[in-house]
C-alpha positions in Angstrom: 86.2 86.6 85.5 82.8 86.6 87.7 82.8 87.9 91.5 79.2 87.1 91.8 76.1 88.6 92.0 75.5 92.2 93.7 71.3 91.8 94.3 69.5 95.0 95.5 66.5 94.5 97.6 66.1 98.1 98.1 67.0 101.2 96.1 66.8 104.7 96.6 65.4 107.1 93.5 69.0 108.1 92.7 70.7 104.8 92.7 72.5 104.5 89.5 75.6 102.2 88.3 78.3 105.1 87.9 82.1 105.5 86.4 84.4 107.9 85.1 81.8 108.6 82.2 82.4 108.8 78.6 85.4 111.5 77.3 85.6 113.0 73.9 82.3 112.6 72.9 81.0 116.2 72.8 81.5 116.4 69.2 78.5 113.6 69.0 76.0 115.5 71.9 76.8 113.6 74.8 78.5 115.0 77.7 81.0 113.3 79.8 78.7 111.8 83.2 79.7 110.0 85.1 80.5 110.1 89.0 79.1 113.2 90.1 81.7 113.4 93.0 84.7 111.9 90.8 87.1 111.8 93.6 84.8 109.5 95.6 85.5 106.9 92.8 89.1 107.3 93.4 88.9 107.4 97.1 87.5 103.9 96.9 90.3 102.3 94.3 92.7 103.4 96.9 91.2 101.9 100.0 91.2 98.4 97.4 94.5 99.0 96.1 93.6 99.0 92.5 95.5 100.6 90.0 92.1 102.8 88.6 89.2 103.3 89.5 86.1 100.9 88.8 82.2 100.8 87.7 80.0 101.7 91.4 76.4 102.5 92.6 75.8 106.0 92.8 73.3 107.1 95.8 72.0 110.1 95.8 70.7 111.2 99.0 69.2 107.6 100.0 71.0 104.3 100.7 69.7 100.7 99.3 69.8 97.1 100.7 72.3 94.7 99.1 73.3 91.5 99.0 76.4 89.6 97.2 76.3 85.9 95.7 79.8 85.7 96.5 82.2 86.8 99.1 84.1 90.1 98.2 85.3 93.4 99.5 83.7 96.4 99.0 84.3 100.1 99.9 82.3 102.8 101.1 82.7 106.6 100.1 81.0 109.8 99.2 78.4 111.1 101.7 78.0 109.8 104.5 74.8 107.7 104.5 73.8 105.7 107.5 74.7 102.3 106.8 75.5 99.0 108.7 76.0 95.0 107.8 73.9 93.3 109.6 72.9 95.8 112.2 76.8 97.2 112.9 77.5 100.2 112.0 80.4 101.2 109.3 82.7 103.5 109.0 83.0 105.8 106.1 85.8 105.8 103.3 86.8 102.4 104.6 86.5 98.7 103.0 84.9 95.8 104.5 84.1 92.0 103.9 80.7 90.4 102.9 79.7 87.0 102.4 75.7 85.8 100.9 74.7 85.0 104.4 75.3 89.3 105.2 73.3 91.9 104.2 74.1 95.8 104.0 71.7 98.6 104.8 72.7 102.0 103.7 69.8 104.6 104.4 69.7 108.6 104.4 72.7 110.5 103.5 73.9 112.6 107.1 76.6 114.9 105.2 76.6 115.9 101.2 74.8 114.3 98.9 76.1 111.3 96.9 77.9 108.1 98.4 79.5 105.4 96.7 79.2 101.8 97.0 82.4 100.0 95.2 82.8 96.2 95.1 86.1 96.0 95.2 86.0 94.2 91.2 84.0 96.3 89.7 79.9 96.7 88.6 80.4 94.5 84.9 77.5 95.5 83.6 77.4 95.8 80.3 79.7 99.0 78.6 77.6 101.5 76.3 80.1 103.7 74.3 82.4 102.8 76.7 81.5 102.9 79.9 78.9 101.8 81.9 77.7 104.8 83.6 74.2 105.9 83.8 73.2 108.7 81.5 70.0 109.8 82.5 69.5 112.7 80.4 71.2 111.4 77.1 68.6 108.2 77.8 71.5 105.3 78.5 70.6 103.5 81.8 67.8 104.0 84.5 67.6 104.4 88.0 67.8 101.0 89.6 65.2 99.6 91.8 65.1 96.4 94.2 65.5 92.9 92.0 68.0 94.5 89.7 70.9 92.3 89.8 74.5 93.6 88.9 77.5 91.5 87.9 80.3 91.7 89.9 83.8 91.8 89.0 86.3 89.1 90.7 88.0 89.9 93.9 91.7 90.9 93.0 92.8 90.7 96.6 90.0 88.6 98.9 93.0 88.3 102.0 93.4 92.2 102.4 92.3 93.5 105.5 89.8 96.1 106.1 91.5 99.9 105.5 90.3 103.3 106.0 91.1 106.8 104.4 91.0 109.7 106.0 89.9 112.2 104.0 89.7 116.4 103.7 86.3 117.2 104.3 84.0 118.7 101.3 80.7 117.7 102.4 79.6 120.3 104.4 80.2 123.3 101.3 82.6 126.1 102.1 85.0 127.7 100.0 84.6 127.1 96.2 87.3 128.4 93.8 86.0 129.7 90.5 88.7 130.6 87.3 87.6 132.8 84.7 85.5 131.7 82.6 85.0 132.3 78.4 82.2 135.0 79.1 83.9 136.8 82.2 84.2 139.9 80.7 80.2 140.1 79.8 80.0 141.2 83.0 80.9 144.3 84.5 83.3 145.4 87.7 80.5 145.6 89.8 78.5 142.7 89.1 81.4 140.8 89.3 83.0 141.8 92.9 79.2 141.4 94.3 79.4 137.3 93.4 82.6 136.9 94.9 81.1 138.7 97.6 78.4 137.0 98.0 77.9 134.0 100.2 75.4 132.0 98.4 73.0 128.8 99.1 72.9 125.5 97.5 69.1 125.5 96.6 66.3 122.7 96.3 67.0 123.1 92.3 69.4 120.5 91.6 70.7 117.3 89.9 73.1 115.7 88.3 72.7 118.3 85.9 73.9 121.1 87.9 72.7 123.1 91.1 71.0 126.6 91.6 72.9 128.7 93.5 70.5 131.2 96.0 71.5 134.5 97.5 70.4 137.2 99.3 70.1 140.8 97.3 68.8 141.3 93.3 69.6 138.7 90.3 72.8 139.6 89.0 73.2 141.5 85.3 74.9 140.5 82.0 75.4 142.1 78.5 74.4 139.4 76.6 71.6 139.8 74.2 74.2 138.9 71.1 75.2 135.7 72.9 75.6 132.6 70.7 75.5 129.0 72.1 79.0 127.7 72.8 80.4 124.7 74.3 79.9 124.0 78.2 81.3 121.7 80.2 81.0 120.6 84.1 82.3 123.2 86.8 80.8 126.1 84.4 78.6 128.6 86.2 76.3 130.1 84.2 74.1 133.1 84.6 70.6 132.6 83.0 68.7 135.1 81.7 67.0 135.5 85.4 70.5 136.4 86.8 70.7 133.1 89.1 73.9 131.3 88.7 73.7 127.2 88.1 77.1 125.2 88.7 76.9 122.8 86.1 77.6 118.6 86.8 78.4 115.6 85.2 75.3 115.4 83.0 75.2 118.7 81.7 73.9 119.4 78.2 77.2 120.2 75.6 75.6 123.3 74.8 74.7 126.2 76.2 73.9 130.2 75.0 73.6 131.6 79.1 76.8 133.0 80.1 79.6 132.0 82.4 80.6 134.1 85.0 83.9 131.7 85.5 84.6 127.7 86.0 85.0 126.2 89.0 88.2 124.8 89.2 88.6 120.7 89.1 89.1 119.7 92.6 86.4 121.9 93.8 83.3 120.6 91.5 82.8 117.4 93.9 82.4 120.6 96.7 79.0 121.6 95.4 78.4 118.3 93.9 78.4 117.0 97.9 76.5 120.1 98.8 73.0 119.2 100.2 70.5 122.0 100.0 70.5 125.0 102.0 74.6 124.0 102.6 76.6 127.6 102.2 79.0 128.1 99.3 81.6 130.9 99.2 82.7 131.7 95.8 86.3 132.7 95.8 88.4 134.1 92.8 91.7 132.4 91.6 93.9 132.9 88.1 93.7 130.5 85.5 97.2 130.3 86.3 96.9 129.7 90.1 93.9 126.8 88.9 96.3 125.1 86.8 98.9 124.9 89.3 96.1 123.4 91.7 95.4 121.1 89.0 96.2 117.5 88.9 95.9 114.1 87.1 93.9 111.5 88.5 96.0 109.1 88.2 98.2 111.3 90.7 95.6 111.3 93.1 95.2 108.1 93.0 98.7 107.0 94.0 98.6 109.9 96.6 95.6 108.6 98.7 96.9 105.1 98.4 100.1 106.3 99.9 97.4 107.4 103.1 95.3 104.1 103.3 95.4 102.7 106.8 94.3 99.7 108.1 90.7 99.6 110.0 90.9 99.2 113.5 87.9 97.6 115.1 86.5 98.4 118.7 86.1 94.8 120.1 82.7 96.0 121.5 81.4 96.8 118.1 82.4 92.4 116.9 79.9 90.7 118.0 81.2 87.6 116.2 84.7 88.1 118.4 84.8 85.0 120.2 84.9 83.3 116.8 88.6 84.8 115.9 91.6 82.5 116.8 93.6 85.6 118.8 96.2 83.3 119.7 98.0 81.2 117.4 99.6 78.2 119.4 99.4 76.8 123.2 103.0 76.5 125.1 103.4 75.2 128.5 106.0 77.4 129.7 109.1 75.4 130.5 110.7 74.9 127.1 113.9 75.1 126.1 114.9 79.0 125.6 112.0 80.2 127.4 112.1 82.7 130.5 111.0 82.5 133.8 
């Protein structure tokens, strides 16, 4: 069923219709995509209590204007972007209500890098091999601009009240835990103590592809002049030939001949996804035993963070409509029967 009409009046040059991507289809070239930052997606299905999550708009580093056709509730998560319906500021990884007379603004990111906007049924756009994510580099989708006008997925709870999620913070970099990777051994002792060592930089060089990864000191060294192209997958770090590691994303190519120093683990790969440049990363070494008990489903985490949804209380300064709410629900005069004195 329809929820209306998302219209964008103004769009960043990352803006792009995002979900959990497309799985199993490496054997045919394409790599997963998706949600660069998947938890963000999941973040939001809890703060609407659905039971996965749902198609979004991706922003990457700036906001866009919106406006809906029909009323609906939407959530906001990710970076934190600037952003307000008319003119009042909102609070991240919460939910809130719009009708067609509001209008949301959500402008330059102030921590990390991508933030999610999630109508609380869904982006129905149409589904391409199964999703409807972007895939900028495989050629499925485009960047979407002001006029573009999304489908919207009905409402499946229009009476629930604002919420809020707060959430462990992994915008600002910090420690990233790395597992062995297939081509760990292709580089000696030395080389690899110096990169978990190191405390590196997320640089300029970056996109939904992967990220560069800048240091201090000389590139670092591999054996790997017999190296054959192998199968690569998001959270690899590869070396290139330049010894400069890349963390590769959702839209990484399927194949790859650089090697890979190690993987970063699962829950860490929306950790340098979030990382704006110049944020420090600090690589830090864990078993591919210790990563798999770190590792869990997403439909775990899913029914986790709904378990920690709250609901949004407002400051009555910041409702500027407040006089409007019926705060009391009936009139008495004060001498009926049962009352007190």
């Amino acid at each position: 069923m329809t929820g209306g009409t998302l219209i964008l009046h103004r769009a960043g040059p990352g803006v792009t219709v995002q979900d959990e991507g497309r799985p199993y289809r490496l054997a045919e070239g394409l790599s997963r995509g998706g949600a660069a930052d998947r938890l963000a997606l999941i973040e939001a299905a809890a703060l609407l209590g659905l039971n996965a999550p749902v198609a979004a708009l991706e922003m990457a580093m700036l906001g866009c204007d919106v406006t809906c056709t029909a009323p609906t509730r939407l959530a906001l998560t990710g970076a934190r972007m600037a952003a307000d319906l008319n003119g009042t500021s909102l609070a991240p990884n919460s939910t809130f209500w719009m009708t067609p007379e509001d209008r949301l603004s959500i402008g330059a990111a102030r921590a990390g890098t991508y933030s999610y906007l999630t109508p609380a049924g869904g982006i129905q756009t149409s589904e391409i091999i199964g999703s409807r994510a972007a895939h900028l580099t495989a050629g499925i989708g485009k960047p979407l601009q002001a006029g573009d006008e999304l489908p919207m997925g009905e409402d499946p709870d229009p009476s629930a009240p604002p919420m809020i999620l707060r959430v462990e913070d992994r915008l600002s970099g910090g420690s990233v835990r790395v597992m062995p990777g297939p081509q760990s051994d292709l580089f000696d002792a030395e080389t690899r103590a110096r990169f978990f060592a190191t405390e590196f930089r997320r640089a300029r060089t970056g996109n939904r592809q992967g990220v560069r990864l800048d240091a201090e000191g000389p590139p670092f060294s591999t054996q790997t002049e017999t190296l054959a192209s192998d199968i690569i997958q998001p959270g690899d770090v590869q070396m290139t030939g330049d010894g400069v590691p890349y963390v590769l994303l959702s839209e990484c190519q399927t194949m790859g001949g650089y090697p890979r120093i190690g993987t970063v683990i699962a829950p860490d790969v929306g950790r340098v996804a979030q990382a704006a440049p110049g944020t420090s990363l600090r690589i830090a070494e864990v078993s591919a035993a210790e990563a798999d008990a770190l590792w869990r489903s997403e439909a775990d985490q899913l029914i986790a963070l709904r378990k920690s949804v709250q609901p949004l209380r407002r400051d009555p300064h910041d409702i500027p409509d407040l006089l409007s709410y019926q705060l009391i629900s009936g009139v008495v005069r004060g001498d009926e029967q049962g009352g007190t004195g």
